[in-house]
C-alpha positions as CSV (number, residue, x, y, z in Angstrom):
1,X,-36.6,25.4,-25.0
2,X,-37.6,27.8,-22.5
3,X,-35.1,29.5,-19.7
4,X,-36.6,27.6,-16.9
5,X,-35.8,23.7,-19.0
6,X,-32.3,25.2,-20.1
7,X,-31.9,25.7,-16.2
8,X,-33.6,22.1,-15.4
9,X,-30.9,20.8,-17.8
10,X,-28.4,21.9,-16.6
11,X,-29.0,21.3,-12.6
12,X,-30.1,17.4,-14.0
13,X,-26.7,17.3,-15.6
14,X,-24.4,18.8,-12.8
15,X,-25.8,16.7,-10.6
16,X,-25.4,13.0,-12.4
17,X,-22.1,14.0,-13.0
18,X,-21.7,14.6,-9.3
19,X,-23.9,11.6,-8.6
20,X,-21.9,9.5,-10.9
21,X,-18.2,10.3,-10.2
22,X,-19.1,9.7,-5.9
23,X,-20.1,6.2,-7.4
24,X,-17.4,5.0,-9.0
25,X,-15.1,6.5,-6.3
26,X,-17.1,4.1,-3.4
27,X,-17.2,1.3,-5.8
28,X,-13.3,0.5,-6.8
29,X,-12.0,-2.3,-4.5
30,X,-9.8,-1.4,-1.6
31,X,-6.5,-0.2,-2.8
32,X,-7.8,0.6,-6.2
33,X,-8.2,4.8,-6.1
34,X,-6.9,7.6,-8.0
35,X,-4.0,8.3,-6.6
36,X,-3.6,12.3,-5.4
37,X,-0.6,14.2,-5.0
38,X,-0.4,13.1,-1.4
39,X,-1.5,9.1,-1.9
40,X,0.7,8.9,-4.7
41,X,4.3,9.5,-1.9
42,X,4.7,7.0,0.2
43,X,5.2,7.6,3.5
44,X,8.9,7.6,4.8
45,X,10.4,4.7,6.7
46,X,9.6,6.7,10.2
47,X,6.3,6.5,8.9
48,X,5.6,3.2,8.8
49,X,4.3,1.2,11.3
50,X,6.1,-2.2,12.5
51,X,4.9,-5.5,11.3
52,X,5.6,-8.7,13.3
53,X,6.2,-11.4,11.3
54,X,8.9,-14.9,10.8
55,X,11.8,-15.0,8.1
56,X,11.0,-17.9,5.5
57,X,13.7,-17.8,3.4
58,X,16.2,-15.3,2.4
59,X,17.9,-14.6,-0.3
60,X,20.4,-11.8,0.0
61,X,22.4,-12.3,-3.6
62,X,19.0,-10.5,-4.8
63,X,18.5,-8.4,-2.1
64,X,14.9,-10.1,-1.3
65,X,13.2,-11.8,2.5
66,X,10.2,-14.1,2.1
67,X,8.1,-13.2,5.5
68,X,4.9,-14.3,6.8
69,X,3.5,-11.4,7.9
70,X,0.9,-10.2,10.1
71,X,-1.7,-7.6,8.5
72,X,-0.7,-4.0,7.1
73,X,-3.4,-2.0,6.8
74,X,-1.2,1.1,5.8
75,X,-0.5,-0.9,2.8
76,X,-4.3,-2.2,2.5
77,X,-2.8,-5.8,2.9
78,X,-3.9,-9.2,5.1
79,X,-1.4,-11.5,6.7
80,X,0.3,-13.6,4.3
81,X,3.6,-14.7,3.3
82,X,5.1,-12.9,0.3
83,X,8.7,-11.8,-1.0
84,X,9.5,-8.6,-0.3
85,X,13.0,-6.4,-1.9
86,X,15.1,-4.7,1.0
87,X,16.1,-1.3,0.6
88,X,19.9,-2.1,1.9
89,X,21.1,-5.5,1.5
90,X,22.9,-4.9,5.3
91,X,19.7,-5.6,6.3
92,X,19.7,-9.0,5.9
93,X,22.9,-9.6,8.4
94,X,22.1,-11.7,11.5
95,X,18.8,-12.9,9.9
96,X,18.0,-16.6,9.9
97,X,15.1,-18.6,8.6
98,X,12.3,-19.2,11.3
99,X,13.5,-15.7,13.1
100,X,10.5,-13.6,14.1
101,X,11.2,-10.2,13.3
102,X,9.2,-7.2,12.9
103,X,10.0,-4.5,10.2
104,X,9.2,-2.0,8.3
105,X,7.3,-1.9,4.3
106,X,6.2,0.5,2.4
107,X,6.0,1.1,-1.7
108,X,9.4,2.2,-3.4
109,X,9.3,2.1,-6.9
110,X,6.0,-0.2,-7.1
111,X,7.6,-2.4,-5.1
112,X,6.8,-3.7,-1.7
113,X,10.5,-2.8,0.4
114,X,11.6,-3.3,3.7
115,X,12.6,-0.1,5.2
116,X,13.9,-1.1,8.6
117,X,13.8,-5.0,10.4
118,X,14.5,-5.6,14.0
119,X,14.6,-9.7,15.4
120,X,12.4,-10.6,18.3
């Protein structure tokens, strides 16, 4: 091999490795990155933006609300109903099923949590 392929080489190799990690960062699904040092916290309770949605069913032995919610981009998610924990069980006083409410979510844990609910 001559100096000027040993340089071809190596420029062909830097740049599919370039090439190839840009792809597979564009191509995982919404949601689905490597999480950084700063993705990887989740943003505190202050943070989070209110959701309006409607109690479905509570359950405060387990410390969990069922909502349907409306969508929550900060937490890459559509509208849906879903069971969510609560980070204080005193949350759950003077909630009633059919209530529209807007709250607070964000990832505690793994686990979807309501930070902060208000009734409407």
């Amino acid at each position: 091999m001559t100096p000027q392929t040993d340089i071809k080489t190596i420029a062909t190799l830097s740049l599919l490795t370039v090439a190839s990690a840009a792809f597979s960062a564009e191509s995982m699904p919404m949601g689905h990155h490597h999480a950084t040092a700063a993705s990887a916290q989740a943003p505190a309770a202050a943070e989070s933006p209110w959701t309006e949605g409607e109690v479905r069913k509570i359950d405060a032995a387990a410390g969990k609300i069922t909502l349907r919610h409306a969508d929550m981009p900060h937490l890459q998610m559509m509208g849906m109903t879903m069971v969510f924990r609560v980070a204080d069980p005193a949350l759950l006083q003077g909630l009633g099923v059919g209530q529209a409410v807007r709250f607070k979510a964000q990832r505690e844990g793994g686990q979807l949590t309501v930070t902060a609910i208000e009734k409407r």
